[in-house]
N, C-alpha and C positions, 0 to 999 in steps of 0.2 A: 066653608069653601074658601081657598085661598085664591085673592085675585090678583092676575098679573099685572106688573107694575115695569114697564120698562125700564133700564138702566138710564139715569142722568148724568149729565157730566160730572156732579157733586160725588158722584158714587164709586168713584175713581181714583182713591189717593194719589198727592202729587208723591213723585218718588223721591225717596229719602234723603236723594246728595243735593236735589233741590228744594227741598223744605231747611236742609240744615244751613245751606249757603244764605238762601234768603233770610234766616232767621239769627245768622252771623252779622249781616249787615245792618239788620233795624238793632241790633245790641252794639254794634257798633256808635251809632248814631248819640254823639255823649254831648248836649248842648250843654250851656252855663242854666243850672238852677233847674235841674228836670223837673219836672210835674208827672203825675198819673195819665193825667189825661194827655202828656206828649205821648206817653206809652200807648193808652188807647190806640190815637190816633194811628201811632206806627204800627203797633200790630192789626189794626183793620187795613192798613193800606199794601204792608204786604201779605193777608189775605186775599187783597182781592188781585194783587200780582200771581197768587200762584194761581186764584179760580181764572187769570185770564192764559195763565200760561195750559192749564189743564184745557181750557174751553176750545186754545187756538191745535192744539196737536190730539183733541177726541174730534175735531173737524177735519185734520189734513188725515189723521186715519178714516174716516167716516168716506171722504173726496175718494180713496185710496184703493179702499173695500167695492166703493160703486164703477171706479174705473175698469179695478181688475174684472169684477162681474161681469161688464160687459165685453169686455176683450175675451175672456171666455166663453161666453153666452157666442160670439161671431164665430169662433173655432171652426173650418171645416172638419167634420169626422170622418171624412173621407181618406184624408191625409195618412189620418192614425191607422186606420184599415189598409193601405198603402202600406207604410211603413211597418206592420206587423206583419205584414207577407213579405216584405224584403227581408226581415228579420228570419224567418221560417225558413224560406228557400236555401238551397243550398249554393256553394260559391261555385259550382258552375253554374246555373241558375242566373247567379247574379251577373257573373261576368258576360251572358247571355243577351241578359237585360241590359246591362251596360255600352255593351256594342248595337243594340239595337235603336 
């Protein structure tokens, strides 16, 4: 039995023109006398640039998805029922309703 496992941020590749920009920069980065462990360093810190840049825009989507729901979820239906019967009628009909 497979169980479900919600998506996480981590699950999300950052996209390509920003992984390749950022990873222009940390090779940019040419001190006197590198070491490995400057490289370490730099590449763990622009990981954790993109997990922060992933983490802040799967939130403003997240904000985005719950706002819309609920602006939908308030919808009058009546409205649409309205306006599909303006739709239907004919333009004398309308021009009927118009004057009235």
């Amino acid at each position: 039995m497979t169980t479900y496992r919600p998506k996480i941020v981590s699950d999300y590749p950052v996209p390509e023109t920003i992984n390749t920009a950022v990873h222009e920069v940390t090779t940019s980065i040419k001190p006197p006398a590198p070491m490995q462990n400057l490289h370490d360093k730099l590449t763990r810190a622009a990981n954790a640039f993109k997990d922060g840049i992933r983490y802040i825009v799967s939130e403003h989507v997240t904000e985005q998805y719950t706002k819309n729901t609920r602006s939908l979820a308030n919808l009058d239906g009546g409205r649409f029922v309205n306006a599909k019967a303006w739709l239907s009628c004919g333009s004398a009909c309308k021009r009927m309703r118009f004057l009235s």
